[in-house]
C-alpha positions in Angstrom: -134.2 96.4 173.6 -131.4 96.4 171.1 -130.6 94.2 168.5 -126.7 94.4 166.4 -127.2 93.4 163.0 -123.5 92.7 161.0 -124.5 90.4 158.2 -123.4 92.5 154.5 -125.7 91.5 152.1 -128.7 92.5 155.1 -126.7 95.9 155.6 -127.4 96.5 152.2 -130.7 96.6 152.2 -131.2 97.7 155.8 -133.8 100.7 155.2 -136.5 98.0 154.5 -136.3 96.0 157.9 -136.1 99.0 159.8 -139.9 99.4 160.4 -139.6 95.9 161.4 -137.8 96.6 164.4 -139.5 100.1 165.1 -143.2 98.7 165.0 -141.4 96.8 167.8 -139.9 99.2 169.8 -136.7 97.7 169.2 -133.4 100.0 168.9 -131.5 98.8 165.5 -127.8 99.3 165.0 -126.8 98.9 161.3 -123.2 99.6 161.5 -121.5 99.2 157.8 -119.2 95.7 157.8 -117.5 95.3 154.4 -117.4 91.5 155.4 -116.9 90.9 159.0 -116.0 92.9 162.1 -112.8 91.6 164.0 -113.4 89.6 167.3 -111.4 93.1 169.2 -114.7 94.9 167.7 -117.0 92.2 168.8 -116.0 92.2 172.5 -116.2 95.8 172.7 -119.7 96.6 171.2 -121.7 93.4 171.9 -122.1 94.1 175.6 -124.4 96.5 174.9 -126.8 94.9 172.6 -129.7 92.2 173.8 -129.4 90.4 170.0 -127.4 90.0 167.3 -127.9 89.1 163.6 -124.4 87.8 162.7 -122.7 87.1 159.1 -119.5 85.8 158.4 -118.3 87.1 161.8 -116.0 85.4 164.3 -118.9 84.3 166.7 -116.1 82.6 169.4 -116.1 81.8 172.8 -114.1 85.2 173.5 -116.8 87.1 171.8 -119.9 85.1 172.7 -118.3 85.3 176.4 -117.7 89.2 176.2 -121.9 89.7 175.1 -122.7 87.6 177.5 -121.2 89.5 180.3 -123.5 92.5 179.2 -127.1 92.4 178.0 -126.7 89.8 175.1 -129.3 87.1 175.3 -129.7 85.5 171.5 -127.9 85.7 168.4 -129.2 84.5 164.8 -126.5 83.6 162.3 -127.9 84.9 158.8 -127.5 81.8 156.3 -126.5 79.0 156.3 -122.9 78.5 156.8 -122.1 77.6 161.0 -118.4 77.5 160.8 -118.0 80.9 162.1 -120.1 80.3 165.3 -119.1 78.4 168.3 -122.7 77.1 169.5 -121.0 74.7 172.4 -120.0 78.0 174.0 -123.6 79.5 172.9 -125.2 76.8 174.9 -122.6 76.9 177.5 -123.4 80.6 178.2 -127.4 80.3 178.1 -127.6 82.1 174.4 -130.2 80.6 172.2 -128.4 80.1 168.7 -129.8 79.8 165.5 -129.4 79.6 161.5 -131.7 79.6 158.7 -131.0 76.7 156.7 -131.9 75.9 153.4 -132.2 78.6 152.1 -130.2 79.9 149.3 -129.7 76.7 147.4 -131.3 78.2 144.0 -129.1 81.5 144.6 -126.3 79.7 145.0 -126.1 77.1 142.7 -127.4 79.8 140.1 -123.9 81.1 140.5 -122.1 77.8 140.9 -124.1 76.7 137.1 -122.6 80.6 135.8 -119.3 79.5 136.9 -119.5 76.4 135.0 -120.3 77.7 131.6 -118.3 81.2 132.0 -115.2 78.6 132.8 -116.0 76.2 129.7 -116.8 78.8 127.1 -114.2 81.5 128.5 -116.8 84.5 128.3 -114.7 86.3 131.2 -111.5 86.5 128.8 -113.9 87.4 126.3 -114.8 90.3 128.0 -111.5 91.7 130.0 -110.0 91.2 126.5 -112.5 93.6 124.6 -112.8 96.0 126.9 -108.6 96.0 127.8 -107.3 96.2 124.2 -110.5 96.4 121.9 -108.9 93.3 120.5 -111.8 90.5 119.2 -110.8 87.2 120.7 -112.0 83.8 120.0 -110.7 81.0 122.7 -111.5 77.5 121.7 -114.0 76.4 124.5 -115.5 72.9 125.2 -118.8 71.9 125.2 -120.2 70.7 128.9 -123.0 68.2 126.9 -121.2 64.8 128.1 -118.8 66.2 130.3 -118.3 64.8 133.8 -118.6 67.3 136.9 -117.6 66.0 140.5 -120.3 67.8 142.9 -118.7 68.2 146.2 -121.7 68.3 148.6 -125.6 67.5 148.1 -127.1 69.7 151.1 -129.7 72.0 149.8 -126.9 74.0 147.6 -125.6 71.0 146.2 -128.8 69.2 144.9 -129.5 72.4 143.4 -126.9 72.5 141.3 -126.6 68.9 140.4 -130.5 70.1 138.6 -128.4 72.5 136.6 -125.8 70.3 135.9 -128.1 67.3 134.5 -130.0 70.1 132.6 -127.2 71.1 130.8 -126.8 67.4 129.9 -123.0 66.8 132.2 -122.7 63.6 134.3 -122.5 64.1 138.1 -120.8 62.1 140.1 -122.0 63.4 144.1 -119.0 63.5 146.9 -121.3 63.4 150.3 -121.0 60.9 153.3 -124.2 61.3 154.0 -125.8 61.1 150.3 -129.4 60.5 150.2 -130.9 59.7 146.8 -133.2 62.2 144.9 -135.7 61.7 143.1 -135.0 62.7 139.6 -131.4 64.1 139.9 -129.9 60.7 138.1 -126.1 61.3 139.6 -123.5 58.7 140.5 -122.5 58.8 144.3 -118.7 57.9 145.2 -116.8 58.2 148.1 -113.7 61.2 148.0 -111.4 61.3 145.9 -112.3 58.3 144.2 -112.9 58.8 140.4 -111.8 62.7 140.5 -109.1 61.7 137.5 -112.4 61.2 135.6 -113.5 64.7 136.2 -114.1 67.9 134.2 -115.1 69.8 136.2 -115.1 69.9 140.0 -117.9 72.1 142.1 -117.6 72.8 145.7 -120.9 73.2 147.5 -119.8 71.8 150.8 -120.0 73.4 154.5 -116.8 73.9 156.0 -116.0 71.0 159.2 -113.2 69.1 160.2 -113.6 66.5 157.4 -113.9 69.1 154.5 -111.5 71.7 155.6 -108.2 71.6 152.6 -110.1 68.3 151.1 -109.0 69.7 148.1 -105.1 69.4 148.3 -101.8 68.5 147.0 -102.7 64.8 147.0 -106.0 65.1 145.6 -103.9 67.4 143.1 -102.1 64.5 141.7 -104.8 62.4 140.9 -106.9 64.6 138.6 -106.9 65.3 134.8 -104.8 68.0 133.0 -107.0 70.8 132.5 -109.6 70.4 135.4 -112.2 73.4 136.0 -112.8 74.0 139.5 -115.8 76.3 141.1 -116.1 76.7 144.5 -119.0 78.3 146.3 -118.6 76.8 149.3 -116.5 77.8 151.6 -112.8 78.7 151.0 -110.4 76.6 153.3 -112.5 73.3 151.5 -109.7 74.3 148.7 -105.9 74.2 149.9 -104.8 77.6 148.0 -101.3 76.3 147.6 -102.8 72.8 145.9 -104.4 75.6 143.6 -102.0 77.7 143.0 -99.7 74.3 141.9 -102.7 73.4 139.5 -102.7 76.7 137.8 -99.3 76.9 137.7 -98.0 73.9 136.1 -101.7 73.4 134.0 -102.9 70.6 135.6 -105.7 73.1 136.2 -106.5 75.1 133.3 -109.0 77.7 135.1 -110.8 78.5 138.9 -113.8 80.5 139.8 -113.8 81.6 143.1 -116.7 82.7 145.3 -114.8 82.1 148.3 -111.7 82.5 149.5 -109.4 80.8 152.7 -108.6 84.7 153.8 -111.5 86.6 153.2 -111.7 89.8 151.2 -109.2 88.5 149.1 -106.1 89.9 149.9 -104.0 92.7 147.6 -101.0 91.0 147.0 -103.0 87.0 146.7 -100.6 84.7 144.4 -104.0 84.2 143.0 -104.3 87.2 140.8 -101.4 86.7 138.7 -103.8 84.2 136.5 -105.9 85.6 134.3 -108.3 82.0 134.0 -109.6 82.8 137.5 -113.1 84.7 137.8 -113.3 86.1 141.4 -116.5 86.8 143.7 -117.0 88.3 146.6 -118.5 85.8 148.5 -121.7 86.6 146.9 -123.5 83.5 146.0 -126.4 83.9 148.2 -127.1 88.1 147.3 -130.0 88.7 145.7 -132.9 91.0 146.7 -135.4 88.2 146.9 -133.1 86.1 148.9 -132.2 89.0 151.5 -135.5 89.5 151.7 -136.6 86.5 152.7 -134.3 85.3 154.9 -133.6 89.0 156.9 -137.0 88.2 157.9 -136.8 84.8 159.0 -133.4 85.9 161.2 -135.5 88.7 162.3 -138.4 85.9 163.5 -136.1 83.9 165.4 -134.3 86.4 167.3 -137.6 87.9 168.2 -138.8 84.7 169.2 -135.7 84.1 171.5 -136.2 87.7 173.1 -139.7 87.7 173.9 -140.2 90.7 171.1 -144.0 89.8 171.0 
């Protein structure tokens, strides 16, 4: 037995899950993956594996297909995120597919809340400024006390954040079709784009589908108000990068931080890092030991489940 495991922030921390597959006999290939392997990659080694843990990897038809004509019987997607997995052809070929949702909505909107304040207050200038120059700025921040934030998404991720939010005393207004109230998370539901000229600060927490894919845009561009603060820890193609690129470049938006990107890593010669008012991840949100931890091991469950590993 043989399981592929491609998933980046797991990779890291490999050497703890290997007993985990030897006390079950089962063969583990860790290859390193910076972020994803290409589909080309996919086809070629898959074949030979009976399991695979995937990331951010393009789980298509093509590659699902290829696996399938070897020894591949399950696959696990690691997170939460599905976009990158086509589960019709999973089904169609007789692969049981998982996730493991709900599970990094603390992690996550940790970094979403980090964004928020490094974006109001400027710390990141602060810092690329001191260490650059030795210089001793002092930008003129604004308070987030009162503010307005639009949350875009209240899955686990997004309620999560709107807790961070209301703590630091903002006013939420929630962007989700399928909005179901909380208790205690006082926000104002609305439907998109409708009162985004209102907004602060926008935060993108959404899953990436046919309806949020570039709901961020030129249009929506036009409605909002001069100096917005946009986070996204999403997914990247939610935000249209020529709609931000505009923003930044006319004002309109005075700062981004960036978890995600529409080309993932971002790329050398990106438009994007000509401004200085953008903080860049690395699609990152969900990375901390705790969270690997946990959820390696739940991936690990399911695809031992599907494979009979008893």
């Amino acid at each position: 037995m043989r399981v592929l495991v491609t998933c980046p922030p797991m990779l890291g921390m490999i050497d703890e899950f290997r007993s985990d597959f030897a006390a079950k006999n089962v063969e583990l290939d860790a290859p390193k993956v910076v972020q994803t392997m290409t589909e080309d990659e996919l086809c070629e080694r898959l074949p030979e594996f009976d399991g695979w843990i995937i990331g951010d990897d393009p789980a298509s038809a093509r590659v699902l297909e290829a696996g399938a004509s070897g020894r591949l019987k399950a696959i696990v997607k690691w997170g939460v995120g599905v976009d990158n997995v086509d589960f019709e052809a999973a089904k169609r070929l007789g692969l049981p597919a998982i996730n493991t949702p709900g599970v990094f909505g603390r992690e996550v909107a940790d970094v979403a809340m980090n964004y928020v304040g490094g974006l109001a207050r400027e710390t990141f200038r602060i810092d690329r400024e001191i260490r650059a120059d030795k210089s001793w700025p002092k930008p003129r921040g604004i308070s987030l006390a009162g503010r307005k934030a639009g949350l875009i998404g209240f899955g686990d991720i997004g309620r999560n954040t709107a807790r961070r939010l209301l703590a630091a005393e903002l006013d939420v207004i929630v962007y989700d079709p399928f909005y179901q109230p909380v208790e205690g998370l006082n926000v104002t539901p609305m439907s998109w784009p409708e009162g985004v000229e209102d907004c602060d600060f926008l935060v993108f927490t959404a899953p990436l589908n046919a309806a949020t894919r570039h709901m961020f845009n030129e249009d929506v561009l036009e409605r909002v108000k001069p100096g917005l603060r946009l986070v996204n820890v999403g997914r990247g193609p939610v935000v249209k990068e020529s709609a931000l690129l505009a923003g930044l470049a006319d004002g309109r938006i005075h700062s981004v931080a960036l978890d995600v990107f529409e080309i993932e890593p971002l790329q050398a010669d990106s438009p994007l890092r000509q401004y200085d008012r953008c903080i860049f991840g690395s699609h990152n949100g969900s990375n901390t030991e705790d969270a690997v931890r946990r959820v390696s091991r739940q991936a690990i469950g399911h695809l031992f489940e599907f494979l009979g590993v008893k």
